[in-house]
C-alpha positions, -999 to +999 in steps of 0.1 A: +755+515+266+720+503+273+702+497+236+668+516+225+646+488+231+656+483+269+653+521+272+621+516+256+612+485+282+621+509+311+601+534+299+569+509+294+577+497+332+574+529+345+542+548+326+522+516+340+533+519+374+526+555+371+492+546+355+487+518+385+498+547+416+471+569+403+448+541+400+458+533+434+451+571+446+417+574+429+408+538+458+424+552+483+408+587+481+374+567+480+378+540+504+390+558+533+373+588+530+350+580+558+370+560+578+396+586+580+365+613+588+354+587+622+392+585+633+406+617+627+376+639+618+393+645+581+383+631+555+412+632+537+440+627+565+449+587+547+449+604+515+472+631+520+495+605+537+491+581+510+501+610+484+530+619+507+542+585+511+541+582+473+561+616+472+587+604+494+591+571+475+594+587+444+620+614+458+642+582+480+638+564+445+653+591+423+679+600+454+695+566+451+692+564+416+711+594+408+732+597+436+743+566+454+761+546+435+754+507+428+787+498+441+786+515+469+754+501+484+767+466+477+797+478+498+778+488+529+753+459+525+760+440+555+764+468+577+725+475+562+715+439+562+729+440+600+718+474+611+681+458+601+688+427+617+693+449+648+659+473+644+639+439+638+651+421+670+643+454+695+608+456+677+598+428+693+601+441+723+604+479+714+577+478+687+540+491+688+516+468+691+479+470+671+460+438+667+487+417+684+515+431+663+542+444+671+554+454+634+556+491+642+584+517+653+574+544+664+602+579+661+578+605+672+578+622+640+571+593+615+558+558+622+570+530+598+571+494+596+607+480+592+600+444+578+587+464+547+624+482+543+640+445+552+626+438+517+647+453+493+678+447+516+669+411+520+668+406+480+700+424+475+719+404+501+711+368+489+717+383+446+752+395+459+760+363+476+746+338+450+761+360+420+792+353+438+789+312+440+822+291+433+819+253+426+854+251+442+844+264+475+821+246+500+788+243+493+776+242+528+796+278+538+786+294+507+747+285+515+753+294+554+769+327+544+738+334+516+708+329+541+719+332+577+714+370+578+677+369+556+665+336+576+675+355+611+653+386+601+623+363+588+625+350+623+619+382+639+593+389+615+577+358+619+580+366+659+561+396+656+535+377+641+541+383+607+533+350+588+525+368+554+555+388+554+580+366+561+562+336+536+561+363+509+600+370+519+613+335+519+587+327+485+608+353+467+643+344+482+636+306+471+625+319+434+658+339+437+677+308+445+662+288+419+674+313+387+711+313+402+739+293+393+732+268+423+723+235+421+691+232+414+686+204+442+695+232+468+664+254+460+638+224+459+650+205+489+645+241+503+610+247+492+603+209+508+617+218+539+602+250+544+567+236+533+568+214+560+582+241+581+555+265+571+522+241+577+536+235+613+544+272+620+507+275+608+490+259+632+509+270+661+489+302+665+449+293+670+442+321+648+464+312+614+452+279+620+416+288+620+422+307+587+437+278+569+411+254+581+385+272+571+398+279+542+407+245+532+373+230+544+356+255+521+333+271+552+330+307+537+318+284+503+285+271+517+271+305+527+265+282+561+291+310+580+286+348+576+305+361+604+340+356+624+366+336+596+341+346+568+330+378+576+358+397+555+356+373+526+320+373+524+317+411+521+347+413+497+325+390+474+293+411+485+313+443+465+334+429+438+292+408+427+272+449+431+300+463+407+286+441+380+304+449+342+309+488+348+308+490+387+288+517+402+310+543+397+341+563+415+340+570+449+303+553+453+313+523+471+289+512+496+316+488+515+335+519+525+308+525+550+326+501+575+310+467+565+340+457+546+373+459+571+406+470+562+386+482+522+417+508+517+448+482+524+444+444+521+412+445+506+416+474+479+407+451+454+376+444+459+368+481+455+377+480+420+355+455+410+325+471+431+338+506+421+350+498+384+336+466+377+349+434+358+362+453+330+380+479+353+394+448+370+401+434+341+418+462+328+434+467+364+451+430+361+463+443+323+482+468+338+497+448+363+511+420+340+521+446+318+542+454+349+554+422+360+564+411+326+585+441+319+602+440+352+612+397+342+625+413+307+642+436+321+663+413+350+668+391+318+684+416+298+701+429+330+744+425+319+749+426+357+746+391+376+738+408+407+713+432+392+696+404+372+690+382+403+680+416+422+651+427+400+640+394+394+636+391+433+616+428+430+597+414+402+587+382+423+580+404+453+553+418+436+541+385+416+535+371+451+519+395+468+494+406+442+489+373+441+486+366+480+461+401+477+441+388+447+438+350+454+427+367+494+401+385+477+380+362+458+388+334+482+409+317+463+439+317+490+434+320+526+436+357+543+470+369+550+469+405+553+487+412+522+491+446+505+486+449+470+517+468+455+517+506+439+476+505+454+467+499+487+473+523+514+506+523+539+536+541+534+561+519+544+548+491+515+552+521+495+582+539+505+597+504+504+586+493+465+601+529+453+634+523+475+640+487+456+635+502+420+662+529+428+687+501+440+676+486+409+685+519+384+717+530+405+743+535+383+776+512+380+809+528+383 
């Protein structure tokens, strides 16, 4: 029997989601209103997709939930985990391409991006295999058996390029690793390792590396470079500065005009704080701890090992990138192209989020 203040918990979790997907439709609406009026002479085509995607989330979310039951996902888990593998790998040579990327498949009737669904199937495979860890068995087999399937679809992620993805996926795994009943040396000689790993895959592409040595020398800082590396970051900080306390008011950014790129998905944020100003950021980051913290409780309170790790790899999903997002925004972390959960517009992150929260409420047997 779940107890009256977990039910109470749950419901708390969801009304600020709720509260933080409308939020998220009121930016959307506004920021790309007029980019969707130049590219598909609608102003409202990205809304209506955004709403739908939200719709669909919400109906895969309550399918699973009611329907499928919790042991019977774990079951078919590595025919999933596999099946994914499998969609990743042809995407690099099957995928559509924009900017570069290859992160796209394309079915005719719907286009998605697959490293999104990898998520949630990723999360769940390394919570069942830790949840399952034996001191009596070999360490090194156990370990091989937990990653080999996640670290082989990071790979392809990372191959598509898709740095921020795949850091955002082995982030999450690691903070996975580190509330099992592993030893803890396993989890921090895999952060070192994959530190080191991570600076070097950096700076094999010209343009990541360009990123992070801007960023680390400070360039978009000394106002001395407006343009290429800075050009994003300095009109993010142009917007978030003309919303002042109050902002100027919904749907009246000026950004949305097309001097702030990518204002409706990796740079949302900054159109609350020109849009809604510091207190409606303010009161947007409320919400959003309010979120995060009920999703730890509840992975805490969770009976089920494998659920507990589970959401607590959700919950850190969403830590990280609203983190990666925010930090993005104001500069604080280097650009990486992240999505900010429940908000920004793209129907896979979406889809994906919604997908992971009904794993999380299946029932047991």
């Amino acid at each position: 029997m779940i107890k009256e203040f977990d039910l109470k918990l749950i419901k708390l979790n969801k009304i600020f989601i709720g509260l933080m997907v409308f939020y998220g439709f009121l930016l959307v609406s506004s920021a790309s209103a007029l980019e969707s009026e130049r590219i598909y002479q609608n102003s409202f085509y990205m809304v209506r997709n955004h709403l739908i995607s939200v719709i669909v989330g919400l109906m895969l979310m309550y399918f699973i939930k009611n329907i499928i039951k919790f042991e019977l996902i774990l079951k078919n888990l590595k025919y999933l985990a596999g099946g994914m593998s499998i969609v990743l790998f042809g995407l690099l040579t099957y995928g559509n391409t924009f900017f570069g990327s290859s992160r796209w498949l394309d079915l005719g009737f719907v286009q998605f991006q697959p490293s999104e669904f990898a998520k949630p199937i990723i999360f769940l495979w390394v919570a069942k295999e830790v949840s399952k860890y034996d001191k009596k068995k070999p360490l090194i087999g156990q370990i091989v058996k937990t990653v080999f399937l996640p670290a082989s679809m990071c790979l392809f992620i990372l191959l598509q390029p898709d740095f921020g993805t795949s850091a955002v996926i082995v982030l999450v795994v690691l903070m996975q690793l580190f509330i099992s009943r592993i030893n803890i040396l396993i989890p921090l000689l895999s952060t070192i390792a994959l530190s080191i790993i991570g600076y070097f895959v950096l700076n094999l592409e010209g343009y990541r590396n360009k990123r992070l040595q801007v960023w680390r020398d400070g360039t978009c800082n000394t106002g001395q470079e407006l343009l290429d590396a800075c050009y994003q970051v300095h009109q993010s900080r142009i917007a978030i500065s003309s919303g002042g306390l109050f902002g100027l008011g919904p749907g009246t950014s000026r950004s949305r005009w097309g001097s702030l790129p990518s204002s409706y998905s990796d740079f949302i944020s900054s159109i609350i704080g020109e849009e809604y100003g510091f207190f409606g950021f303010v009161l947007f980051l409320i919400f959003l701890l309010i979120i995060i913290f009920t999703f730890y409780l509840i992975a805490m309170r969770s009976k089920n090992e494998i659920k507990k790790i589970y959401i607590f790899g959700i919950t850190s999903w969403i830590f990280i990138q609203s983190i990666f997002n925010l930090g993005a925004t104001v500069y604080l972390l280097p650009v990486t192209g992240i999505v900010l959960p429940f908000v920004s517009y793209g129907g896979s992150a979406m889809a994906s989020i919604f997908i992971a929260m009904g794993i999380m409420d299946s029932k047991n047997e």
